[in-house]
Structure formats: C-alpha cells, structure tokens
LUMLO-804220 format. One record per residue: x, y, z of N, C-alpha, C, O in turn; residue in one letter; residue number from 0. Coordinates in Angstrom, 1 decimal. Layout:
! LUMLO-804220
NODE     n.px     n.py     n.pz    ca.px    ca.py    ca.pz     c.px     c.py     c.pz     o.px     o.py     o.pz   residuo   num
NODE        X        Y        Z        X        Y        Z        X        Y        Z        X        Y        Z         A   NUM
...
***
This chain:
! LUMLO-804220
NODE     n.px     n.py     n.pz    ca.px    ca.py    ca.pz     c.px     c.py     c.pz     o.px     o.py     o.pz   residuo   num
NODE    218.4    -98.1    -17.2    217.5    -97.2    -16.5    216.0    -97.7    -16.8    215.2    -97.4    -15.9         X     0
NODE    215.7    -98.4    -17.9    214.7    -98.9    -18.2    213.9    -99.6    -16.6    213.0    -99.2    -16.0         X     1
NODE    214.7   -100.8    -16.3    214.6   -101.5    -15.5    214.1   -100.7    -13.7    213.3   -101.0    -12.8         X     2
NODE    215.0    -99.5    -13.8    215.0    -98.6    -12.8    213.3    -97.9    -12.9    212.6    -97.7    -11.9         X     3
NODE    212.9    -97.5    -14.3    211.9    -97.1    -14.1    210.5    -98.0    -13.7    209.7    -97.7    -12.9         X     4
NODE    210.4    -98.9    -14.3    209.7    -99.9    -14.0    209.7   -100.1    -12.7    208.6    -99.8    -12.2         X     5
NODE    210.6   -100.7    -12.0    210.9   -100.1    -10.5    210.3    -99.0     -9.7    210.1    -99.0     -8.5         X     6
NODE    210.2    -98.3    -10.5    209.6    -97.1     -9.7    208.0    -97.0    -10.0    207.2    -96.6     -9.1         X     7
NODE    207.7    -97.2    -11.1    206.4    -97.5    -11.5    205.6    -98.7    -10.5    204.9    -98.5     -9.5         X     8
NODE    205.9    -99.6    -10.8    205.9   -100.3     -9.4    205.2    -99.8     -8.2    204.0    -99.9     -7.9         X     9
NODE    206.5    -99.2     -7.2    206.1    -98.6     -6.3    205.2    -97.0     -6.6    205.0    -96.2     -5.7         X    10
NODE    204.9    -97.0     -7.5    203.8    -95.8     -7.9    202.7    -96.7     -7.6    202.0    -96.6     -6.5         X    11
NODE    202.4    -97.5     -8.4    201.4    -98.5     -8.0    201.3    -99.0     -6.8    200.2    -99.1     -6.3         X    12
NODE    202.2    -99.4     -6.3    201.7    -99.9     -4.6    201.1    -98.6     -3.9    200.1    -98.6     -3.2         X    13
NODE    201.8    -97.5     -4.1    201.2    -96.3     -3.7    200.0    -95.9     -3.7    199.4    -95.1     -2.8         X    14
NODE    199.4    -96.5     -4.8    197.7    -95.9     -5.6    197.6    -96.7     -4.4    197.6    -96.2     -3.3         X    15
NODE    197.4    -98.3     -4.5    196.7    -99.1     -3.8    196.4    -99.0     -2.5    195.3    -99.3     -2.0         X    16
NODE    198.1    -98.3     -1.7    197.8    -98.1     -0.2    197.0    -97.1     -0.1    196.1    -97.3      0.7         X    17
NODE    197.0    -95.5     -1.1    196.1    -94.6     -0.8    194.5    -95.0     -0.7    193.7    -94.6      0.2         X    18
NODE    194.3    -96.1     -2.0    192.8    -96.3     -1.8    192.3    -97.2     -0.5    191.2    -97.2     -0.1         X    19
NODE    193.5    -98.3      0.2    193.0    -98.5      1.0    192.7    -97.4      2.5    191.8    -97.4      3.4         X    20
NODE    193.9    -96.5      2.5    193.9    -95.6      3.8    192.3    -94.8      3.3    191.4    -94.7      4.2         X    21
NODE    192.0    -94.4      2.3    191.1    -93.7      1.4    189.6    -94.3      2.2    188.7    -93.6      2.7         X    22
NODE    189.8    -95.8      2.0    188.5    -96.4      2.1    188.0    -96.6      4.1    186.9    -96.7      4.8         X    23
NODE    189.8    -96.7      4.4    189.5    -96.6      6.4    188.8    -95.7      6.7    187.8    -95.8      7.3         X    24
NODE    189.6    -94.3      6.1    189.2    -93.4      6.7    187.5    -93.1      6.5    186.8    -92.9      7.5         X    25
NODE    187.1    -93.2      5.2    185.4    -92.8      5.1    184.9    -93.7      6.0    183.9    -93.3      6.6         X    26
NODE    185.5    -95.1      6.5    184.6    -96.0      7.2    184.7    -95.4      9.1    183.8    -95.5      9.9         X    27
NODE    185.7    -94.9      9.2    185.9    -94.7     10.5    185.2    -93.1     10.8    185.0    -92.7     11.9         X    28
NODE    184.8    -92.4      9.7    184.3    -91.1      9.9    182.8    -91.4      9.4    182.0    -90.5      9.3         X    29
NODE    182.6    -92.2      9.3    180.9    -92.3      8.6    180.1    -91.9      9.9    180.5    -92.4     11.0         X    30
NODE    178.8    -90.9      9.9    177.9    -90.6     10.9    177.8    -91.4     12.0    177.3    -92.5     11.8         X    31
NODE    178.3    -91.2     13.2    177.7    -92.3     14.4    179.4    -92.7     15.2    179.7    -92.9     16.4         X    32
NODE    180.2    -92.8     14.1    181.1    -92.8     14.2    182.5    -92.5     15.1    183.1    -91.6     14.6         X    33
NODE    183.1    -92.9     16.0    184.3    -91.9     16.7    185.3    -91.2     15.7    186.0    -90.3     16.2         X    34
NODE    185.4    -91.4     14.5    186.4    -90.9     13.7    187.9    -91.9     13.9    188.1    -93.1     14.3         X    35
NODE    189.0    -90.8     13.6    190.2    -91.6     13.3    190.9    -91.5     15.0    191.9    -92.0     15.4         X    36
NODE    190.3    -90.9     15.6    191.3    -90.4     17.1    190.0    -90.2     18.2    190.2    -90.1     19.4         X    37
NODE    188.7    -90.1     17.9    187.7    -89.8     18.8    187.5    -91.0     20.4    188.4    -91.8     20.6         X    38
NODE    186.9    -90.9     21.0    186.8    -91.5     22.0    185.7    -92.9     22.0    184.6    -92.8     21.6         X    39
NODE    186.2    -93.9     22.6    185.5    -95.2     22.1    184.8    -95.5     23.5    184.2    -96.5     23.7         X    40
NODE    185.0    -94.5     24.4    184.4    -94.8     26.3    183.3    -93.8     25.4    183.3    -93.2     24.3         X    41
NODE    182.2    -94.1     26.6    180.9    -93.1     26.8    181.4    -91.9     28.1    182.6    -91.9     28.5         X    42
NODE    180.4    -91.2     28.5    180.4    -90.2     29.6    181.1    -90.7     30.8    181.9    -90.1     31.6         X    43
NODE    180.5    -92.1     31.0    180.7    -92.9     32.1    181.9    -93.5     32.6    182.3    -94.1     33.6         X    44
NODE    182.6    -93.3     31.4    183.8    -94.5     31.0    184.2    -96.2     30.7    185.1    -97.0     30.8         X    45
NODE    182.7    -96.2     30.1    182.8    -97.9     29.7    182.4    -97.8     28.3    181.8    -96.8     27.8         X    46
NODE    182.9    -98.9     27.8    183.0    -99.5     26.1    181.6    -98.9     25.8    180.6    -99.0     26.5         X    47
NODE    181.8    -97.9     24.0    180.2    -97.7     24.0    179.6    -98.4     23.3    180.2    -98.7     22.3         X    48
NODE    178.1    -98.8     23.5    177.9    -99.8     23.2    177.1   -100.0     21.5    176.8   -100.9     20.8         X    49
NODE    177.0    -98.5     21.6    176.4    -98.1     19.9    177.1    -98.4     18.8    176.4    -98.4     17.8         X    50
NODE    178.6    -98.8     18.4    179.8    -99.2     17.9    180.5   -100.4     17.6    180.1   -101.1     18.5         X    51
NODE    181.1   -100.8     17.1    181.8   -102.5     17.3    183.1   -102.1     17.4    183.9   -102.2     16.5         X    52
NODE    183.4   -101.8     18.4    184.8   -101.2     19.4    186.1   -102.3     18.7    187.3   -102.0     18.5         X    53
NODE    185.3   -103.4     18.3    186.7   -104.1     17.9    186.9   -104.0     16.3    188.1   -104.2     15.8         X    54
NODE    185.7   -103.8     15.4    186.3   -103.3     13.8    186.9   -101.8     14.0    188.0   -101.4     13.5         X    55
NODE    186.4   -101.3     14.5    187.0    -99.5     15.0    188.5   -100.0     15.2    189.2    -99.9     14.2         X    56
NODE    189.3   -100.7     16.8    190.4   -100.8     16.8    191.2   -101.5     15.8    192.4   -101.3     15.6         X    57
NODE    190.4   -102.5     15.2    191.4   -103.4     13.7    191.6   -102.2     12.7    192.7   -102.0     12.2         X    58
NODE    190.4   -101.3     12.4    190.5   -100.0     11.0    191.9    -99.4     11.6    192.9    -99.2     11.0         X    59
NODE    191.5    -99.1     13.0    192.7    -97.7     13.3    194.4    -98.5     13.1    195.4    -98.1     12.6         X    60
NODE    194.0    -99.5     13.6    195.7   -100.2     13.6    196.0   -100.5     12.3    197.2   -100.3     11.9         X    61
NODE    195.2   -100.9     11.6    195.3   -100.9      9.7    195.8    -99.9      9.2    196.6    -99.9      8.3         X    62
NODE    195.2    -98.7      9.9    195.3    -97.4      8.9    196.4    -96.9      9.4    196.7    -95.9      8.9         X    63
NODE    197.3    -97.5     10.6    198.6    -96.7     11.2    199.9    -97.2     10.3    200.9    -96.5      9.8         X    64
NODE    199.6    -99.3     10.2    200.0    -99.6      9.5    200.2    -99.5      8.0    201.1   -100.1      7.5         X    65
NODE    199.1    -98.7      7.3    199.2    -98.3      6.2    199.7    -97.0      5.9    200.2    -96.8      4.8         X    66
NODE    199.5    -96.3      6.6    200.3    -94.8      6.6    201.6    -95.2      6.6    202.3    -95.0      5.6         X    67
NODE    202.2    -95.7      7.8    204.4    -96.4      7.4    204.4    -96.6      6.9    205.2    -95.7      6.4         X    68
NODE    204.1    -97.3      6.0    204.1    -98.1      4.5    204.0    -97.2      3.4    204.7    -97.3      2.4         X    69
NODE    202.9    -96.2      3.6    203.0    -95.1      2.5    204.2    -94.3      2.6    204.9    -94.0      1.6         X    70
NODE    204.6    -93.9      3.8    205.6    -92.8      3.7    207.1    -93.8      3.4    208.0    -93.3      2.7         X    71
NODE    207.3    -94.9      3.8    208.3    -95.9      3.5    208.0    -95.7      1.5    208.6    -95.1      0.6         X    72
NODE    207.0    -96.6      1.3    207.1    -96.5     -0.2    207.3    -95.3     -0.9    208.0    -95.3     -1.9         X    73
NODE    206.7    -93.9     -0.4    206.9    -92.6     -1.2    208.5    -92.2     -0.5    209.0    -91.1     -0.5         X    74
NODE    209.0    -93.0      0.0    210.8    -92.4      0.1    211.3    -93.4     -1.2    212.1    -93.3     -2.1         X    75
NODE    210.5    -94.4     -0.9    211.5    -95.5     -2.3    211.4    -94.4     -3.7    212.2    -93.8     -4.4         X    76
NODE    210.1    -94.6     -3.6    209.8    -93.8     -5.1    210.9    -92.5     -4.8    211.8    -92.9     -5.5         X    77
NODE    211.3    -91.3     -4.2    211.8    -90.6     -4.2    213.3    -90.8     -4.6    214.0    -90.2     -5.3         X    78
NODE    213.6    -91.9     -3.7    215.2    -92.4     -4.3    215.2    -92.8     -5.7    216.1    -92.6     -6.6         X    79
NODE    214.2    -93.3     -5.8    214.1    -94.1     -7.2    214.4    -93.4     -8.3    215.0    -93.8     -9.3         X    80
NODE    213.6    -91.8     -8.3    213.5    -90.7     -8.7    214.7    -90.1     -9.3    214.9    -89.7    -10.5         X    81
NODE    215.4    -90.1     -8.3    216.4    -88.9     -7.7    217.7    -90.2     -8.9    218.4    -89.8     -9.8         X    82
NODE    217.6    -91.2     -8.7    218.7    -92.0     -9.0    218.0    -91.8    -10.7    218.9    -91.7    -11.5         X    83
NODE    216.9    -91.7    -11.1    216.7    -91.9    -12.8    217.3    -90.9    -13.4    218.2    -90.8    -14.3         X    84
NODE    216.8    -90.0    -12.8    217.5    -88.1    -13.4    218.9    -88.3    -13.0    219.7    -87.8    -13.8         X    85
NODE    219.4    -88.8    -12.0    220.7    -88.4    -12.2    221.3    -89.6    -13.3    222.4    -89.2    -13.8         X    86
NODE    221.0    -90.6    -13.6    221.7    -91.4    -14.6    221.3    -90.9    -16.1    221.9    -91.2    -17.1         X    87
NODE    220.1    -90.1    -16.2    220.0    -89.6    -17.5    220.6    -88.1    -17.7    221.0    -87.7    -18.8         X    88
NODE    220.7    -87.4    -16.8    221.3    -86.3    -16.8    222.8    -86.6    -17.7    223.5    -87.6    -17.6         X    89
NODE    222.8    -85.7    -18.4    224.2    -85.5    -19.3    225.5    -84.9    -18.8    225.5    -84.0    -18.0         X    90
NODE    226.9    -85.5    -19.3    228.0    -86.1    -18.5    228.3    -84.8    -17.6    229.0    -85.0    -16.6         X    91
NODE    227.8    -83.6    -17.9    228.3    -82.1    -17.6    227.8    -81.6    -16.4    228.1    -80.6    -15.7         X    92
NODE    226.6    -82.5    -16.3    225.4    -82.0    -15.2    224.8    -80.7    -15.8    225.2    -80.1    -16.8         X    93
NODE    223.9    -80.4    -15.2    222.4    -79.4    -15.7    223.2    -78.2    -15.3    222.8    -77.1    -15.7         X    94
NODE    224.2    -78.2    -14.7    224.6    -76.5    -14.1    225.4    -76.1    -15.4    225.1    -75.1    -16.1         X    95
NODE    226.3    -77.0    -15.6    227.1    -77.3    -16.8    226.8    -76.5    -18.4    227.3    -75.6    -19.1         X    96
NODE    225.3    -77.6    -18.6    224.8    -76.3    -19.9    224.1    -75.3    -19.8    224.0    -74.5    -20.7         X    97
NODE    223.4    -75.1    -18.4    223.0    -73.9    -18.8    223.8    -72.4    -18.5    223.6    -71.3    -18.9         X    98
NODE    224.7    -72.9    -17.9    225.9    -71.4    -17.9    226.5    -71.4    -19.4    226.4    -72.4    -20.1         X    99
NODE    227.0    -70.3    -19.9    227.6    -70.1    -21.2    229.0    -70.2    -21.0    229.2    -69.7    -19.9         X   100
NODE    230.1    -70.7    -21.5    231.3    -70.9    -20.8    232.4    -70.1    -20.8    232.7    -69.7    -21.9         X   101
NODE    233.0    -69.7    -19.9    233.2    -69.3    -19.0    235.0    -68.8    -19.9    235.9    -69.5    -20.4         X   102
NODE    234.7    -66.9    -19.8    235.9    -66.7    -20.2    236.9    -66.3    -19.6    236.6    -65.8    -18.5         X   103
NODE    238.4    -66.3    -20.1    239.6    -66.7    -19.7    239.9    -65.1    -19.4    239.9    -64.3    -20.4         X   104
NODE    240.2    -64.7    -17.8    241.1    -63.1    -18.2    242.5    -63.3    -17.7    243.2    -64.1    -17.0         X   105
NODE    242.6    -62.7    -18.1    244.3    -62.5    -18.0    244.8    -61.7    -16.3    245.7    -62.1    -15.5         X   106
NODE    244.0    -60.5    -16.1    243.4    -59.4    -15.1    243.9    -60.7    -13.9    243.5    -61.9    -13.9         X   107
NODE    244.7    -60.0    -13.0    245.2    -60.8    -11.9    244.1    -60.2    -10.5    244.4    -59.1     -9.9         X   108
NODE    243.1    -60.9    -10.0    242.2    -60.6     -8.8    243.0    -59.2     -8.2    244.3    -59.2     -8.2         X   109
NODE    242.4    -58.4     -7.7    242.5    -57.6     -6.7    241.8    -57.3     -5.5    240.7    -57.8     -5.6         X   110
NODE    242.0    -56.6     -4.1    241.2    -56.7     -3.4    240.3    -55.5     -3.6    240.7    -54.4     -3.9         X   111
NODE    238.9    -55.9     -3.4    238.0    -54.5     -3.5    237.1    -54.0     -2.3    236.2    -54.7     -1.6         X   112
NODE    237.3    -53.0     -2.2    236.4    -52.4     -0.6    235.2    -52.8     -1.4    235.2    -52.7     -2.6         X   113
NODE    234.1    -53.3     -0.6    233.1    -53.7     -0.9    232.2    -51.9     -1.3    231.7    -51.6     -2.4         X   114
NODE    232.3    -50.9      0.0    231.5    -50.1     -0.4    232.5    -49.0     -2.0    232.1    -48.0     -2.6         X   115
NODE    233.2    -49.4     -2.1    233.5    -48.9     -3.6    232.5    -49.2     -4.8    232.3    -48.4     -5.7         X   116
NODE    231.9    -50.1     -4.8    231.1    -50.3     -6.3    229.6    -50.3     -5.8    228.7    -50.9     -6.4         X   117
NODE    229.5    -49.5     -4.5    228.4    -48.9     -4.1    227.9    -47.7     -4.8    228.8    -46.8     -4.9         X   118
NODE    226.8    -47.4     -5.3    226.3    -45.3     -5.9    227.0    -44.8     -4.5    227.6    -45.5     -3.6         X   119
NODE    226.7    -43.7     -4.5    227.5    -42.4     -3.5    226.1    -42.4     -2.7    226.3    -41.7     -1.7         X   120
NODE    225.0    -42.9     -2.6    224.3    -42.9     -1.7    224.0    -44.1     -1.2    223.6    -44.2      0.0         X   121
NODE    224.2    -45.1     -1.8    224.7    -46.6     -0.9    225.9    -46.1      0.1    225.7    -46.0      1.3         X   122
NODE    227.1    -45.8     -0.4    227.8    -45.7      0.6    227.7    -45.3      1.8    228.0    -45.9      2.9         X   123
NODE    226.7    -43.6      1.6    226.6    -43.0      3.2    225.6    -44.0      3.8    225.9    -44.2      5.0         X   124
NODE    224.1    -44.9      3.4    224.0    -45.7      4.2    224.8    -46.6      4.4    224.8    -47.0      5.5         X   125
NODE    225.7    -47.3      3.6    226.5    -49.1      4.1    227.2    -48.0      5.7    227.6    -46.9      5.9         X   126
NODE    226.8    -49.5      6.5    227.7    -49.4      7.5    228.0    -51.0      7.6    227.2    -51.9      7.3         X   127
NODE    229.2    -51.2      7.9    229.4    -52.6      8.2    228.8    -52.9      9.8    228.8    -52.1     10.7         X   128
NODE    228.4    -54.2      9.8    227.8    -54.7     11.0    228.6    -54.9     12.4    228.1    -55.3     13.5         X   129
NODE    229.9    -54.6     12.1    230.9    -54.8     13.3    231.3    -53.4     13.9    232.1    -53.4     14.8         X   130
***
C-alpha cells in the first residue's frame, strides 16, 4: 500500500500544479479590458476586436479546456486511488462488521406480522395501506 500511496500523492501533486496553472488562465483571461473565459472576441460590427490579441485569448481558452480534462481525469485517478487504499487497509471484517455488536442466536421460529399490529392504537386508525 505504501507504493499505492505515493501513487496517489503523485497525482495530488499533478493536481496542485494543474489548479495553479487553470488558476493563473483564468486571472489572465478575466483581467480588466478583457473578454473573460466565454465573452465575445467580435466588436458591435462583427469583426476581430482590435483592442486584444485574439490569438493569446484563443491559445489561454484552448489551454484552459485542456486543462480542466486533465483535472477531472486526474481527480478520478486520485479517487480510485483512494477508494483502493481504504479498501486494502480496511480490516478482514469490513467497517460494517465491527461496528455492529454480534449478532444473537434465537431459537423463536419467524412469524408473519400484520405490519399495523406493532402500531399505538392511534397509528392504527390513521395506517391505511396505499393499495
């Protein structure tokens, strides 16, 4: 498991890194003057505007789409990764296992029970069954 966590540490780390770079697109693509992450790159008129560099704007946006897959791809790794440590350290019984107290033996053979029987006398007159 050792190996498995480091593993996952790992991709913890690639994690930081993708956040600070999506981190760093985004202030640059929202900075004053700016179209933002989805705004419009035409003027009124509908031609390129010319106050902007239309082409670092479309490299950030395509960076930051390709960095977002990659985040949600790596935060599934880490999640398997996760999911696989606890279950290999988890003890042979599983977690349901110790925290129930165990479980005693009756003799009493099941019977059938009208459900509104172990109803108060005023449960009863409201239970109605749904059918």
């Amino acid at each position: 498991t050792a190996a498995l966590m480091a593993e996952v540490r790992g991709f913890m780390k690639q994690k930081d890194a993708l956040e600070g770079e999506i981190e760093g697109l985004t202030e640059y693509l929202t900075q004053p003057g700016y179209p933002g992450i989805k705004g419009n790159l035409l003027d009124e008129e509908g031609f390129p505007r010319a106050d902007i560099d239309l082409y670092a704007i479309r490299e950030a946006r395509h960076r930051l789409a390709i960095l977002q897959t990659d985040h949600c791809e790596v935060m599934k790794k880490i999640e398997q990764g996760l999911h696989t440590v606890h279950a290999l350290s988890a003890p042979a019984g599983g977690p349901e296992e110790q925290l129930l107290p165990p479980a005693e033996e009756t003799t009493a053979s099941p019977t059938r029970v009208d459900p509104g029987e172990r109803l108060p006398k005023q449960a009863k007159q409201a239970f109605s069954p749904p059918f």
